[in-house]
N, C-alpha and C positions, 0 to 999 in steps of 0.2 A: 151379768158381770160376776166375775168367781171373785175367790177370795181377794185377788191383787187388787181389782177393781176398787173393791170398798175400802182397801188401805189406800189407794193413791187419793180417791175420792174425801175420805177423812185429813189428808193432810192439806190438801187443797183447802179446805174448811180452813184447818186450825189457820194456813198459811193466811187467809182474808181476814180471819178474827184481827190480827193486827194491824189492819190497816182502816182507817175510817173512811169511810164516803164521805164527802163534804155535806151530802144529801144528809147524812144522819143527824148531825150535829144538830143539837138544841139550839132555837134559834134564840139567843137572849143566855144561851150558858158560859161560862167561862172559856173568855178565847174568842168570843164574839165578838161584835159591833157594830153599830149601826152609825150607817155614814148620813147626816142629814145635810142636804144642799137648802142654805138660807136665802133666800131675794135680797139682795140689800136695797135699804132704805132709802128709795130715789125720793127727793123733796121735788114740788114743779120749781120753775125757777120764778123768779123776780117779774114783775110787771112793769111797765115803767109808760107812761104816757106823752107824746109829743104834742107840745103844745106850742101854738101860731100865735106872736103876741103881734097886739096892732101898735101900729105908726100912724105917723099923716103924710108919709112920702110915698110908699109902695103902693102902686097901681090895683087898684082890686082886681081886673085883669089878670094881673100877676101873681096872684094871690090865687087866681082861681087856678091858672096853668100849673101853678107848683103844687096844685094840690092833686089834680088831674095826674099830674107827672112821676111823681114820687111817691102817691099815698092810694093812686087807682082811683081816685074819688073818678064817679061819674059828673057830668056836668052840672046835673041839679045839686049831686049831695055837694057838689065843689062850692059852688055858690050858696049856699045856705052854711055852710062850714064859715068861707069868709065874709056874708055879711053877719053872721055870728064874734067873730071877732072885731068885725068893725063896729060891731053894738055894742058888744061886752069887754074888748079891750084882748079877750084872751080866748081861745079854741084850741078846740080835740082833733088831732089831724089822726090818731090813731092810738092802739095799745100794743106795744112788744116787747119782747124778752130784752135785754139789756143791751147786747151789741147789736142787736137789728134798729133799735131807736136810737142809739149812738149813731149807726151809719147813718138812717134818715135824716138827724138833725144834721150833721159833717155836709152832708149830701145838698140839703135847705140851702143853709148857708152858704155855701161855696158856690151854690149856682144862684144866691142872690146878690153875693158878692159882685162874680162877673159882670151880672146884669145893673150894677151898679146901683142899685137900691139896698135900704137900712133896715130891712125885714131881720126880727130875731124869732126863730128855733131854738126851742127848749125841751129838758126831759123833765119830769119826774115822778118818781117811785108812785107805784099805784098803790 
């Protein structure tokens, strides 16, 4: 490269000195920032328990089928669920978040209504 060379080649220089890389920049200098992405704060929800009060009119039969039907009991744990509330007065048909035990109980209910028996379904807070 003759002389031209080294002159084109120097302004070339001077011409880059004003522009910065992003690369260059001090990371933490003036004109920076740091973007920090938060989790937010998920709480679990609510528990809520459904519980089989006893009567003297609903069929323990029917006691078991609704339990079978709505709550997946197997046949044993059905039967040992209701004669649990025909001992103690009151049973665990199960634990769920707040509108799944709302539906369950709606659900009880409504199809013990049909069937014509005074069976109550209840929630509450675990």
């Amino acid at each position: 490269m003759g002389r031209m060379g080294a002159r084109w080649q120097g302004r070339a220089t001077v011409a880059m000195a004003g522009k910065r890389d992003e690369r260059d920049q001090d990371p933490g200098g003036p004109g920076t920032s740091v973007i920090a992405k938060t989790r937010p704060q998920t709480k679990k929800p609510s528990l809520y328990r459904v519980l089989l009060l006893n009567d003297d009119y609903t069929p323990m039969e029917f006691v078991v089928h609704i339990l079978q039907k709505f709550f997946n009991k197997s046949t044993d744990d059905a039967t040992r669920i209701m004669l649990h509330v025909h001992q103690h007065g009151v049973g665990e048909c199960g634990v769920y978040t707040y509108e799944v035990a709302e539906t369950k109980v709606t659900q009880v209910m409504d199809f013990a209504r049909k069937n014509q028996h005074p069976l109550q379904c209840v929630m509450e807070k675990k």
